[in-house]
Residue, then its C-alpha position, 0 to 999 in steps of 0.5 A: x927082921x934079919x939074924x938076931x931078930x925075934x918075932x912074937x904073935x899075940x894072939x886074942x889079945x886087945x891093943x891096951x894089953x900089950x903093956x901087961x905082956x911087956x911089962x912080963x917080959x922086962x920082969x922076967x928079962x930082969x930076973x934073968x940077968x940079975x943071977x946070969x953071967x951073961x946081960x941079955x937085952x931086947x928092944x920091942x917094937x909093936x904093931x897092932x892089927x886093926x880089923x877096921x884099917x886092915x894091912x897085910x902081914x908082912x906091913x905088920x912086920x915092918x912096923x914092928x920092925x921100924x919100931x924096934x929100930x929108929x934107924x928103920x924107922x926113918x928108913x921107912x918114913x923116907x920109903x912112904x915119902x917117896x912111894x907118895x910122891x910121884x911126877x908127871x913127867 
């Protein structure tokens, strides 16, 4: 995440939840820019934490992260790709 980003943790809440507290978001986001002089917009990017496959924090980030911004996450493939390959040189 750099300057403009944002970051939320949703706390005791299951996977298939997080489209209610989306879809919340994008109502209030509309409401919002409907009467303001200035359009606010956001692009979201999720991650869940999976208790059976778990990853540190900061993998959860950069997954959101890569999600909220198709640029990263190719950046992201192509990191994985190479942290996978290796030669036995």
């Amino acid at each position: 995440m750099d300057g403009t980003d944002c970051g939320v943790l949703l706390t005791n809440i299951r996977a298939e939840q997080t489209g209610i507290a989306l879809e919340r978001l994008q109502r209030n986001l509309a409401a919002h820019n409907a009467q303001a002089d200035q359009r606010l917009a956001v692009r979201v990017g999720l991650a869940h934490f999976d208790p059976a496959r778990p990853c540190a924090f900061e993998e959860l980030v950069a997954q959101a992260d890569a999600g909220c911004r198709p640029d990263r996450a190719e950046q992201h493939r192509q990191t994985d790709k190479k942290a996978n390959t290796h030669s036995d040189v």
